[in-house]
PDB file of the backbone (N, CA, C, O) and the ligand in Angstrom, with CONECT records:
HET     ZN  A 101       1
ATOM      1  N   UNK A   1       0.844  -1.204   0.000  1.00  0.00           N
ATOM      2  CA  UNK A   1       0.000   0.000   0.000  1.00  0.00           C
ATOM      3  C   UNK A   1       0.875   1.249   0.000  1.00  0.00           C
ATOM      4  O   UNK A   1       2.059   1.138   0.319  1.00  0.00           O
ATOM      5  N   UNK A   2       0.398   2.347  -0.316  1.00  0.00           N
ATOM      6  CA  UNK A   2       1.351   3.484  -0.757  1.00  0.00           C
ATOM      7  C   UNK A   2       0.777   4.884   0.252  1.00  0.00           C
ATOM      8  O   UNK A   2      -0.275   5.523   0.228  1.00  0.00           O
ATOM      9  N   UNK A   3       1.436   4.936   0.707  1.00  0.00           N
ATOM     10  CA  UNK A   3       1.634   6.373   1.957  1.00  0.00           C
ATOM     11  C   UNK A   3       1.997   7.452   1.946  1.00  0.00           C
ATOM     12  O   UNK A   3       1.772   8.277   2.831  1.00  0.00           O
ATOM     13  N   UNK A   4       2.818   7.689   0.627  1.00  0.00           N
ATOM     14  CA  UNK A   4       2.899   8.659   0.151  1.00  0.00           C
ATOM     15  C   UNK A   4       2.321   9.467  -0.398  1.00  0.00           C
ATOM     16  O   UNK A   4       1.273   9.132  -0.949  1.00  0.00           O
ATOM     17  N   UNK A   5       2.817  11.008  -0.479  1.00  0.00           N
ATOM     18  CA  UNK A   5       2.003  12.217  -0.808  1.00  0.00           C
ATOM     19  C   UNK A   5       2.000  11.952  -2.369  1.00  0.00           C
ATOM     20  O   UNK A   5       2.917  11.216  -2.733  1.00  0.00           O
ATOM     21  N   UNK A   6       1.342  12.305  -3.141  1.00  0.00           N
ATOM     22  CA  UNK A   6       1.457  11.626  -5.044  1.00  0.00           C
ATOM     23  C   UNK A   6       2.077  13.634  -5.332  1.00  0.00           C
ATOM     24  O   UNK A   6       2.283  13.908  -6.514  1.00  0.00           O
ATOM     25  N   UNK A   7       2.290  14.707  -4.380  1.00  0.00           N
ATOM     26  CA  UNK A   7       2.581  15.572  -4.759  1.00  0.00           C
ATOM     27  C   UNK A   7       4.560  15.551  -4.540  1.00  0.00           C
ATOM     28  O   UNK A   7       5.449  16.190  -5.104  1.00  0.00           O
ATOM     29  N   UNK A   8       4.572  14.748  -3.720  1.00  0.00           N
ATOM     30  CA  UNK A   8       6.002  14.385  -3.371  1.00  0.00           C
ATOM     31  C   UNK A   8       6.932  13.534  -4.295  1.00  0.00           C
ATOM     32  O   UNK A   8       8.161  13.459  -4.329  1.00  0.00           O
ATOM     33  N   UNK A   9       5.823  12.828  -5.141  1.00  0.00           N
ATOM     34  CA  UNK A   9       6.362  12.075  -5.238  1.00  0.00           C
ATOM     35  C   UNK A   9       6.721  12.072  -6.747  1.00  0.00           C
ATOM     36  O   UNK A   9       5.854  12.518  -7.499  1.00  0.00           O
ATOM     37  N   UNK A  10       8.582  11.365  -7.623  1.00  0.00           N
ATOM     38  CA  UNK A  10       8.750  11.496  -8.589  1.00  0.00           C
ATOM     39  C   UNK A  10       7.994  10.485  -9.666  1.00  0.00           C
ATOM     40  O   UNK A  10       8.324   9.317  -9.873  1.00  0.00           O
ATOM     41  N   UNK A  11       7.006  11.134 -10.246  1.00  0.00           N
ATOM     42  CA  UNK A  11       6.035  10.262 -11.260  1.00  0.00           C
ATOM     43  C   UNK A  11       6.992   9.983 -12.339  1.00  0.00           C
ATOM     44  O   UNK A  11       7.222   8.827 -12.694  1.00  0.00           O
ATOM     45  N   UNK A  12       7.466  10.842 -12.787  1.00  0.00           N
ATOM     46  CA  UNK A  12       8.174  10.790 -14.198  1.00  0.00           C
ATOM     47  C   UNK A  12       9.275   9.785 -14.208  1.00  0.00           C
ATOM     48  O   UNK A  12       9.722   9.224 -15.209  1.00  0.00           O
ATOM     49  N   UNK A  13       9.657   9.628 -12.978  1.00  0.00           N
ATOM     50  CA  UNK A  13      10.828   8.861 -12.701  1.00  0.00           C
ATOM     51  C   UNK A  13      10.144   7.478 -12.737  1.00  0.00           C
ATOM     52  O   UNK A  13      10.965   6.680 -13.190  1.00  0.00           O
ATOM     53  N   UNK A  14       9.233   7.001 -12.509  1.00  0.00           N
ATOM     54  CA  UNK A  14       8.383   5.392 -12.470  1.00  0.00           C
ATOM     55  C   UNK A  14       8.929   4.822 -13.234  1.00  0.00           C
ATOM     56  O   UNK A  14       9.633   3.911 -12.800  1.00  0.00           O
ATOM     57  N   UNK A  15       8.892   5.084 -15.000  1.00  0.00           N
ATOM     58  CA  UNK A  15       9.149   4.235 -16.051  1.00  0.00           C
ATOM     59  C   UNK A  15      10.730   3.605 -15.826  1.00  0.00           C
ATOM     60  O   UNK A  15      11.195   2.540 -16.231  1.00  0.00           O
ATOM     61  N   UNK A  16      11.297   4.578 -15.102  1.00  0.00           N
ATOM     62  CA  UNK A  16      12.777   4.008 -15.179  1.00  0.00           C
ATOM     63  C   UNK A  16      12.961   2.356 -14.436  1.00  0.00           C
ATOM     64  O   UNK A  16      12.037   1.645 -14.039  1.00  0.00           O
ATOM     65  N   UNK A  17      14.399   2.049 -14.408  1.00  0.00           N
ATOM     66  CA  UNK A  17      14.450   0.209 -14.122  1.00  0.00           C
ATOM     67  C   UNK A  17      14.201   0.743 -12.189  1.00  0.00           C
ATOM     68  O   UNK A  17      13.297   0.620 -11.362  1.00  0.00           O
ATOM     69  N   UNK A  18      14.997   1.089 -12.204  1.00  0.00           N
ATOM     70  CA  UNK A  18      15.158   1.777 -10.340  1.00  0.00           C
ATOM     71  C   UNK A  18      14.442   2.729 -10.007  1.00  0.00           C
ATOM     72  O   UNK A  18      14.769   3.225  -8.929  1.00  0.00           O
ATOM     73  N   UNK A  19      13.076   3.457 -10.809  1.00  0.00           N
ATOM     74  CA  UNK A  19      12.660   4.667 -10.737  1.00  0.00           C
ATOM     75  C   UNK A  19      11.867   4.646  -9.309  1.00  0.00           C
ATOM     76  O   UNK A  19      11.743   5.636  -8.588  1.00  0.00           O
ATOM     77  N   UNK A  20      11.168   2.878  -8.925  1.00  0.00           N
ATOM     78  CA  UNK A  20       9.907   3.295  -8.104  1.00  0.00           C
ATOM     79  C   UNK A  20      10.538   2.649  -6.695  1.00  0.00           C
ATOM     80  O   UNK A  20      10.137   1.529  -6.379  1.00  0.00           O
ATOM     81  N   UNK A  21      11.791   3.516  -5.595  1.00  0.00           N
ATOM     82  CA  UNK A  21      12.343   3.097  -4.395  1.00  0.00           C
ATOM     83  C   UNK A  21      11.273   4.163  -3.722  1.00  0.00           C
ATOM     84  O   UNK A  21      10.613   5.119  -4.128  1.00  0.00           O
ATOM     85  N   UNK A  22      11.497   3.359  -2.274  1.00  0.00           N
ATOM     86  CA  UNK A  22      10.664   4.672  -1.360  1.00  0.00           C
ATOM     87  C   UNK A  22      11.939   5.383  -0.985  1.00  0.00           C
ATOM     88  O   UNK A  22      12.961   4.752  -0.713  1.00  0.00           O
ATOM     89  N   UNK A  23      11.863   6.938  -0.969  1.00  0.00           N
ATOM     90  CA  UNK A  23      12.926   7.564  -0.566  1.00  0.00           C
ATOM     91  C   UNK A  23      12.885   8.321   0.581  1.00  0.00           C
ATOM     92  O   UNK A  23      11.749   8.792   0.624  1.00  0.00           O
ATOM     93  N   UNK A  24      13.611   8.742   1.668  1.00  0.00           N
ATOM     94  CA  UNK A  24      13.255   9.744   1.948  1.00  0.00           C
ATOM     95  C   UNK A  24      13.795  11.170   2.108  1.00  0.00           C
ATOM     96  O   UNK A  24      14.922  11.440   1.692  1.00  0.00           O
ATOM     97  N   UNK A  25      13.202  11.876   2.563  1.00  0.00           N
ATOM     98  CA  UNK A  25      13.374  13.518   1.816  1.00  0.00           C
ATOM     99  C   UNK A  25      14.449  13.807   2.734  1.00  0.00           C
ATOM    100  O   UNK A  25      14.517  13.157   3.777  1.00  0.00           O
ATOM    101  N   UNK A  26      15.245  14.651   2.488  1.00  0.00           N
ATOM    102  CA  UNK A  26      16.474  15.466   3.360  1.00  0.00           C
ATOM    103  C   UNK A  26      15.959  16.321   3.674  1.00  0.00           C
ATOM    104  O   UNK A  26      16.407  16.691   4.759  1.00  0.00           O
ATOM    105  N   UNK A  27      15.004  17.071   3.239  1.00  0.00           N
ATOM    106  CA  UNK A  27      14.561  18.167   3.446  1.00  0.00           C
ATOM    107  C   UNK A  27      13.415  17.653   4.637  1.00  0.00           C
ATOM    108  O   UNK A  27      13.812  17.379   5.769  1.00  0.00           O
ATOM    109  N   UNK A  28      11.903  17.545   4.253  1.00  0.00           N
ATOM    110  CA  UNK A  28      10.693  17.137   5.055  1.00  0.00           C
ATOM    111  C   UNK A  28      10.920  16.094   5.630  1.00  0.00           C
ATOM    112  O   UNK A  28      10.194  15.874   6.599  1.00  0.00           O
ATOM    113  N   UNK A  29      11.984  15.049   5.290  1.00  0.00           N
ATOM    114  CA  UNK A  29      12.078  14.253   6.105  1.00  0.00           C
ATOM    115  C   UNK A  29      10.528  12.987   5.760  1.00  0.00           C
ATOM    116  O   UNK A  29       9.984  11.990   6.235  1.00  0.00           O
ATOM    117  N   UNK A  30      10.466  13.670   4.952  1.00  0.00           N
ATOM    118  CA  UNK A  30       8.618  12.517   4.900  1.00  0.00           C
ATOM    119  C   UNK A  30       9.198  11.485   3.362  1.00  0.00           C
ATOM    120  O   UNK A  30      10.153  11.642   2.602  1.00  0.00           O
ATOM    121  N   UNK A  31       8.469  10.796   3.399  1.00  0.00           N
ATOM    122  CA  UNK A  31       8.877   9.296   2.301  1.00  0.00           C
ATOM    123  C   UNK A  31       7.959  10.013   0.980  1.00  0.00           C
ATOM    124  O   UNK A  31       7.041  10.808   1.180  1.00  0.00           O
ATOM    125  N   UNK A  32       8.435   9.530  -0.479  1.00  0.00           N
ATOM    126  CA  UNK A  32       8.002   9.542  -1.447  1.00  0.00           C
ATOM    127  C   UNK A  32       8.667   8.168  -2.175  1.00  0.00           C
ATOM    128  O   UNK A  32       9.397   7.342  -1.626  1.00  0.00           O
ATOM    129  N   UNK A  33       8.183   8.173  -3.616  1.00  0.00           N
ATOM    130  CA  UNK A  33       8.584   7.304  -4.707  1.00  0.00           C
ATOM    131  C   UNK A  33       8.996   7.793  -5.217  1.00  0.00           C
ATOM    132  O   UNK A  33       8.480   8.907  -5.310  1.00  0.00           O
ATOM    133  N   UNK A  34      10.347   7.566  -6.113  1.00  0.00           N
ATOM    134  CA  UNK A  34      11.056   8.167  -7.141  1.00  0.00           C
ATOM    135  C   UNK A  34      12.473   7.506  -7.466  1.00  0.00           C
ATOM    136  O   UNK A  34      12.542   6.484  -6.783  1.00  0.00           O
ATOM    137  N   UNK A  35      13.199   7.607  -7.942  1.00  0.00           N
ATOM    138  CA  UNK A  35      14.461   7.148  -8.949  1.00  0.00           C
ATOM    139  C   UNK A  35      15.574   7.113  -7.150  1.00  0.00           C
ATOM    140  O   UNK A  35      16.031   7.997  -6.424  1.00  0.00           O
ATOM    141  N   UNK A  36      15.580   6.042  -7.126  1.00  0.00           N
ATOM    142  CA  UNK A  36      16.555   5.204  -5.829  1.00  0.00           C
ATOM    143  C   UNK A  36      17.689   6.308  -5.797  1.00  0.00           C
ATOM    144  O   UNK A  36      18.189   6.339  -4.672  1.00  0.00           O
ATOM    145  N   UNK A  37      18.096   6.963  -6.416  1.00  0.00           N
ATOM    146  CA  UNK A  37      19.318   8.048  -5.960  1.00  0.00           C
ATOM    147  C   UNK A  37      18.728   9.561  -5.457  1.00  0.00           C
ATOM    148  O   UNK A  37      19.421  10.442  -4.950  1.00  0.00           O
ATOM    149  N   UNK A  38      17.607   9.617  -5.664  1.00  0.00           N
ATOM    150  CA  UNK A  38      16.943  10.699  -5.150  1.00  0.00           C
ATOM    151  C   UNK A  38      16.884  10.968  -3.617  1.00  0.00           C
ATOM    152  O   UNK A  38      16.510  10.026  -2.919  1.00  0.00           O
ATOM    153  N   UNK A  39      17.196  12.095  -3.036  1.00  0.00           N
ATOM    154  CA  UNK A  39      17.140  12.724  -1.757  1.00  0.00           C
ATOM    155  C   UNK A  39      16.109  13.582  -1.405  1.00  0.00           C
ATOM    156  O   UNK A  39      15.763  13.797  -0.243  1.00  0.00           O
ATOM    157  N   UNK A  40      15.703  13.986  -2.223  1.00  0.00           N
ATOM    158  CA  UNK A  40      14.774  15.835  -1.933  1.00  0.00           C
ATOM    159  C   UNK A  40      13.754  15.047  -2.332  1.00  0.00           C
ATOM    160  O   UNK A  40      14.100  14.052  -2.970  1.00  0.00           O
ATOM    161  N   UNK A  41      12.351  15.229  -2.106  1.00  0.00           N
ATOM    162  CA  UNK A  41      11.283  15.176  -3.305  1.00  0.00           C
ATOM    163  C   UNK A  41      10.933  16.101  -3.800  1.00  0.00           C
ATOM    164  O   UNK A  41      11.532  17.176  -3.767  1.00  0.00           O
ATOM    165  N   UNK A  42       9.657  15.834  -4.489  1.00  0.00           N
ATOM    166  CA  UNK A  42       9.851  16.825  -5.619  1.00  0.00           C
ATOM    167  C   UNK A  42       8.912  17.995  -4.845  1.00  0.00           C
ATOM    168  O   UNK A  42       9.451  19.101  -4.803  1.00  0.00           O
ATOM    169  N   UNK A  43       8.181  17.939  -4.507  1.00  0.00           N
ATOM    170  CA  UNK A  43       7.661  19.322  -3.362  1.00  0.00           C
ATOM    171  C   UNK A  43       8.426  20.055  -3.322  1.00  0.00           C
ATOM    172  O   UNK A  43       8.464  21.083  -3.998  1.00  0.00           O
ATOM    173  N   UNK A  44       9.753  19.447  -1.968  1.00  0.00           N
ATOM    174  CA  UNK A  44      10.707  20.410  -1.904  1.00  0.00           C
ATOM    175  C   UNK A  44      11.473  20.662  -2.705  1.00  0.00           C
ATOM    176  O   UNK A  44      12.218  21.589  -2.387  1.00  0.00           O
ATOM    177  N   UNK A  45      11.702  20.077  -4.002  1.00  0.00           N
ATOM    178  CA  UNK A  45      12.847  20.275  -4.937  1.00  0.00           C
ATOM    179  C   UNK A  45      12.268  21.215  -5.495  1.00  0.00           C
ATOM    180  O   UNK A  45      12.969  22.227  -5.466  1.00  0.00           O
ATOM    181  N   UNK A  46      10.694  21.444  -6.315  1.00  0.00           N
ATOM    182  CA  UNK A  46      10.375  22.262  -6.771  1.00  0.00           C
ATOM    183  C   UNK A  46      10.264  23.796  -5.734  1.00  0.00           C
ATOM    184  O   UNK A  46      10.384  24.833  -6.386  1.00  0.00           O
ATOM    185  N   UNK A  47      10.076  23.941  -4.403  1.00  0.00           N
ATOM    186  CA  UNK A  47      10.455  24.595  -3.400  1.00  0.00           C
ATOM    187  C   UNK A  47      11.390  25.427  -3.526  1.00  0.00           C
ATOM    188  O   UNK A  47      11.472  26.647  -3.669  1.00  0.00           O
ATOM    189  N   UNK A  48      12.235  24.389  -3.434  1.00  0.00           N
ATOM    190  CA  UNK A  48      14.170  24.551  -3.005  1.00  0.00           C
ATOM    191  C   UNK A  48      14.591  25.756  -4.555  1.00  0.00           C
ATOM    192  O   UNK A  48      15.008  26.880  -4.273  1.00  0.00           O
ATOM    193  N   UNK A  49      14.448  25.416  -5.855  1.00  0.00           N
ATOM    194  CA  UNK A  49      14.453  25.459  -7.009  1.00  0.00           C
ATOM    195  C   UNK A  49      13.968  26.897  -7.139  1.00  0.00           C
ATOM    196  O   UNK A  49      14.676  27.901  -7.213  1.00  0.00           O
ATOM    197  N   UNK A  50      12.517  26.817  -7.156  1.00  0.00           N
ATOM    198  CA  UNK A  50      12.227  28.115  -6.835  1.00  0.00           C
ATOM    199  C   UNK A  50      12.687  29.214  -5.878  1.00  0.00           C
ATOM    200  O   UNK A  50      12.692  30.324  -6.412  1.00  0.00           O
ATOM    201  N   UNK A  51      13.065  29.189  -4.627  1.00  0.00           N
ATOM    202  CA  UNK A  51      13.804  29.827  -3.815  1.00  0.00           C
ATOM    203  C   UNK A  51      15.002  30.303  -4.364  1.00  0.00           C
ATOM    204  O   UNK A  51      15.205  31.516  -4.426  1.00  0.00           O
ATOM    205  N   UNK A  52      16.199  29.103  -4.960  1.00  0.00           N
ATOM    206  CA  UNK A  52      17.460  29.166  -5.020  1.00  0.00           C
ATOM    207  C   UNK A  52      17.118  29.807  -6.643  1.00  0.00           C
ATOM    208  O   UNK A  52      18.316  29.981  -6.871  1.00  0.00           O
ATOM    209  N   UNK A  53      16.484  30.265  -7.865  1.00  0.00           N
ATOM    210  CA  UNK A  53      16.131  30.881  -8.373  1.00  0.00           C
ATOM    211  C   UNK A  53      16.106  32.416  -8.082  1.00  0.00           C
ATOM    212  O   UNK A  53      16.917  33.160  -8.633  1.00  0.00           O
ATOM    213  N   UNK A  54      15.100  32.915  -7.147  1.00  0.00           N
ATOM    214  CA  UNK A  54      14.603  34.028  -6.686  1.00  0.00           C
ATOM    215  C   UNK A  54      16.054  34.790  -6.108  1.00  0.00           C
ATOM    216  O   UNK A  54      16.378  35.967  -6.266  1.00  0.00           O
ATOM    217  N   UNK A  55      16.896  33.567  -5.298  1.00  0.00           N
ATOM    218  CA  UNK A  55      18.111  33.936  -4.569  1.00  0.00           C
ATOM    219  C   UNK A  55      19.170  34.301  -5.470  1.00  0.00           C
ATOM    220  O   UNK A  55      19.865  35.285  -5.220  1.00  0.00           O
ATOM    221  N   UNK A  56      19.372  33.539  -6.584  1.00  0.00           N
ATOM    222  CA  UNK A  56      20.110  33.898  -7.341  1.00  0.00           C
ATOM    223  C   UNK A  56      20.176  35.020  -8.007  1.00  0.00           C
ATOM    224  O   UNK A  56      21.200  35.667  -8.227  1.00  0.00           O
ATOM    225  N   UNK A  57      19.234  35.238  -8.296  1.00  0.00           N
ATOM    226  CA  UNK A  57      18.392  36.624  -9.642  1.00  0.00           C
ATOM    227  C   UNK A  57      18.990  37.775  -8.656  1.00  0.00           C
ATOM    228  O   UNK A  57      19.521  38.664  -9.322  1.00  0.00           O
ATOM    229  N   UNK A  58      19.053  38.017  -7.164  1.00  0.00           N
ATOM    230  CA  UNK A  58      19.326  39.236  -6.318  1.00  0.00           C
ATOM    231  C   UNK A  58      21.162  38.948  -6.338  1.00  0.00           C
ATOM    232  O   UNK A  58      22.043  39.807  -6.320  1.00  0.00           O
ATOM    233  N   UNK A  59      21.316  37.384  -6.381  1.00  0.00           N
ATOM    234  CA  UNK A  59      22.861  37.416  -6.613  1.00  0.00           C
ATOM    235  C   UNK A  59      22.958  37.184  -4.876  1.00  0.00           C
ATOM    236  O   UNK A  59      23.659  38.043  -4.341  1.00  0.00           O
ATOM    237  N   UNK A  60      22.362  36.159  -3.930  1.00  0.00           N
ATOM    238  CA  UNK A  60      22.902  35.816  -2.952  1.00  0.00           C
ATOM    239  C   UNK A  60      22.899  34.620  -2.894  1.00  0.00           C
ATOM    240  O   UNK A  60      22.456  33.838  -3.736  1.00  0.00           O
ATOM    241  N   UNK A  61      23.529  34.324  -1.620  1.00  0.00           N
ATOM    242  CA  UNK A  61      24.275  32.916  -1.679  1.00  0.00           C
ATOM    243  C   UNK A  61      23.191  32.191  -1.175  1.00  0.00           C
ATOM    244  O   UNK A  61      22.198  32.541  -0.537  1.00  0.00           O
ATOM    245  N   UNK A  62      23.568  31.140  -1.578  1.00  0.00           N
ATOM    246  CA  UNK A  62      22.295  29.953  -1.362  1.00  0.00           C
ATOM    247  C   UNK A  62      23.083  29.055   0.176  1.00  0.00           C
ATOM    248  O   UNK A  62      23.283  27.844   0.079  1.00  0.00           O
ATOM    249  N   UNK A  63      23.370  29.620   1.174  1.00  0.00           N
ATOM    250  CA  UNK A  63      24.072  29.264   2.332  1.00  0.00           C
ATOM    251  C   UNK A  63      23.295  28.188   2.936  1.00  0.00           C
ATOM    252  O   UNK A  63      23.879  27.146   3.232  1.00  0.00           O
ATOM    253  N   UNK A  64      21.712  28.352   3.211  1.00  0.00           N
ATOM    254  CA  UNK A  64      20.810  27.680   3.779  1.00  0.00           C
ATOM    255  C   UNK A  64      20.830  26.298   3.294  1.00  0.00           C
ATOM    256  O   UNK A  64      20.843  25.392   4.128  1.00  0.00           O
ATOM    257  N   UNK A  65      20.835  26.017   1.970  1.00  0.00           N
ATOM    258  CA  UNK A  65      20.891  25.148   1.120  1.00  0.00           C
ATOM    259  C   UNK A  65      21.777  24.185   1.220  1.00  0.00           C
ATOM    260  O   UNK A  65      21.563  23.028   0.860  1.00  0.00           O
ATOM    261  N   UNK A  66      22.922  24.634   1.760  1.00  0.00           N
ATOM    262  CA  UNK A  66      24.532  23.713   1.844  1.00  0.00           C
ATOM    263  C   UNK A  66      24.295  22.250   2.640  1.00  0.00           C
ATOM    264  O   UNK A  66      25.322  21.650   2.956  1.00  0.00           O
ATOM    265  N   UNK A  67      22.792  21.541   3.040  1.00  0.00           N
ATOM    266  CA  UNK A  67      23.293  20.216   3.469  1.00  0.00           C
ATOM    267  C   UNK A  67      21.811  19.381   2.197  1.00  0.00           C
ATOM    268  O   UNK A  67      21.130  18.379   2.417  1.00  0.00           O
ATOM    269  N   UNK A  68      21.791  20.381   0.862  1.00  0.00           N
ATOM    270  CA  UNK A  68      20.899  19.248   0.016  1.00  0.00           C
ATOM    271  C   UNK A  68      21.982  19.120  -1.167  1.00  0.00           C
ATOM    272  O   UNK A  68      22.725  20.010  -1.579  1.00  0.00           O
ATOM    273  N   UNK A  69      21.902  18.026  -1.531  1.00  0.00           N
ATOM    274  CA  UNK A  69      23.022  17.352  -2.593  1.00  0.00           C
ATOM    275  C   UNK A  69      22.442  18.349  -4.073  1.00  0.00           C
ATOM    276  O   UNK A  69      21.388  18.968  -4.222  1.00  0.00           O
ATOM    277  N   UNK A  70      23.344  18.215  -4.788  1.00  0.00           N
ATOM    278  CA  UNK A  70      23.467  19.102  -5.910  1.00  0.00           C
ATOM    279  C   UNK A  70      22.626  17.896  -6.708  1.00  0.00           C
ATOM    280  O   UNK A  70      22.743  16.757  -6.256  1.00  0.00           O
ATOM    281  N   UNK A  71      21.958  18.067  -7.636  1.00  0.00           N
ATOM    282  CA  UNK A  71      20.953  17.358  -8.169  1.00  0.00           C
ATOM    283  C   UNK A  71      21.995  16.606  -9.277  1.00  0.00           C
ATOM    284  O   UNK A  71      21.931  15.377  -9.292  1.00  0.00           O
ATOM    285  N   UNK A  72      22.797  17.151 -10.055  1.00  0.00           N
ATOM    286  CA  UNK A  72      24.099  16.391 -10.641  1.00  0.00           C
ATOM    287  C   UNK A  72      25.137  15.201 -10.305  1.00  0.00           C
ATOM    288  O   UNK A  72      25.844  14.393 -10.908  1.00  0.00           O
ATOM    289  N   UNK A  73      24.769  15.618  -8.821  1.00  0.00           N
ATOM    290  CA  UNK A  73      26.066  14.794  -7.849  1.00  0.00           C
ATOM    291  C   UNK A  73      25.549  13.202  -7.259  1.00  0.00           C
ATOM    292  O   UNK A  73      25.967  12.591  -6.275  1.00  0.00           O
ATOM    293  N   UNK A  74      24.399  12.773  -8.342  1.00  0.00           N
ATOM    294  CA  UNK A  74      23.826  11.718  -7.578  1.00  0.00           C
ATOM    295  C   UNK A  74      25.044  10.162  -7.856  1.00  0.00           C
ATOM    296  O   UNK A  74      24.853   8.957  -7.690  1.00  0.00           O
ATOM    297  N   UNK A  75      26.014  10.789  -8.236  1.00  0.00           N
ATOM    298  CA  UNK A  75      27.014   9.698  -8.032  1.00  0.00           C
ATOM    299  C   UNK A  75      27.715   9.770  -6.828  1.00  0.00           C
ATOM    300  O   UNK A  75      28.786   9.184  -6.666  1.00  0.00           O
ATOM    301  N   UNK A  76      27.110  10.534  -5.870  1.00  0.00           N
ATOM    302  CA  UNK A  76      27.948  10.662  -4.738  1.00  0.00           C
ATOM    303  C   UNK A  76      26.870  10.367  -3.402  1.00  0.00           C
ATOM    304  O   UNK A  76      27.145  10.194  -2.215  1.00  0.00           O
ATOM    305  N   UNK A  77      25.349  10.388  -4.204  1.00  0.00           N
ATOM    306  CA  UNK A  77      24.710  10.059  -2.656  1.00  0.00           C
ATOM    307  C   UNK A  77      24.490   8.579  -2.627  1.00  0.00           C
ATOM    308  O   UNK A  77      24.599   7.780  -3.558  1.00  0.00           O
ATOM    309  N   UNK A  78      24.094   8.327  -1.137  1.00  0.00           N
ATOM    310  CA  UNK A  78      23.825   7.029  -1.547  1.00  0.00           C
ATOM    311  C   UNK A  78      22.378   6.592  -1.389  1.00  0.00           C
ATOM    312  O   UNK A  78      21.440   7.154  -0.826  1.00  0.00           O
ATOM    313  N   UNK A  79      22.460   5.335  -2.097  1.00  0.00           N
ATOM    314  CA  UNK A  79      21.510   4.778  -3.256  1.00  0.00           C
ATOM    315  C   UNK A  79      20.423   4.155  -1.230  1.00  0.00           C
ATOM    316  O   UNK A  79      20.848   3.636  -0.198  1.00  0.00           O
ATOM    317  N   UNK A  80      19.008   4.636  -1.685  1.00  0.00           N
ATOM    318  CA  UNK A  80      18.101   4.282  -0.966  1.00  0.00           C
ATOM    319  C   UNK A  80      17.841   2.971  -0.812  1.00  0.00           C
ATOM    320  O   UNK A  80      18.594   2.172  -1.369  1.00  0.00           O
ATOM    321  N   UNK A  81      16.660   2.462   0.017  1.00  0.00           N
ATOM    322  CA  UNK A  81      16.378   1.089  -0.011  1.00  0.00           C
ATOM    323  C   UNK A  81      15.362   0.340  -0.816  1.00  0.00           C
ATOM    324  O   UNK A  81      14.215   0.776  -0.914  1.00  0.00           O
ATOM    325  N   UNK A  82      15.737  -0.768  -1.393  1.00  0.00           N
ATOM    326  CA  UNK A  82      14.532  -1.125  -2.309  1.00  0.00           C
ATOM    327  C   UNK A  82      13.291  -1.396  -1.474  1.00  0.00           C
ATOM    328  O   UNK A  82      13.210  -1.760  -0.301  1.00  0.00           O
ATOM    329  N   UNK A  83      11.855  -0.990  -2.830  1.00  0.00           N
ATOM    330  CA  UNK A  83      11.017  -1.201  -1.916  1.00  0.00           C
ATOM    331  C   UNK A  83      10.708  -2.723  -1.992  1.00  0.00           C
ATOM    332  O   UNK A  83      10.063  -3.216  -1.067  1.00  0.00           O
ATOM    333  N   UNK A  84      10.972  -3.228  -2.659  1.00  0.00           N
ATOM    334  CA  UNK A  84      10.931  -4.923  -3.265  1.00  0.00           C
ATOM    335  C   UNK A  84      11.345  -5.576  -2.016  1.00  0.00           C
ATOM    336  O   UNK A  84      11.456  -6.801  -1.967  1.00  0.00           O
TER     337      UNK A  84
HETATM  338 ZN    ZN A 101      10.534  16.980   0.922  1.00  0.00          ZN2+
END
């Protein structure tokens, strides 16, 4: 059964081989579905994104931000638990 928020959670990522792990968020700390190297969901990513956007455009530092993984760097986090 599925407990997750469907706003949290990465849909697009499903089709992939590893897309559907339960993850959970660095940020909320609450569980979603999405691609097993994922940290943030997408709530807060779209959140985070928007913020670090707005922050940028004034040209300040995204300081707050410094303990969510760079969305590039998913060769460096580690890989969640299967839900299988
Ligand atoms: Zn979150």
């Amino acid at each position: 059964m599925k407990d997750t928020k469907p706003e949290k959670d990465w849909q697009e990522d499903w089709h992939h081989e590893n897309g559907q792990y339960y993850c959970r968020c660095v940020h909320c700390k609450e569980q979603f579905i999405g691609y097993k190297r994922r940290v943030v969901c997408k709530e807060c990513h779209t959140s985070l994104e928007k913020a670090s956007t707005m922050m940028s455009d004034k040209g300040y530092e995204v300081g707050s931000l410094e303990d969510i993984p760079q969305r590039d760097g998913w060769d460096n986090w580690k890989p969640n638990k299967d839900i299988g």
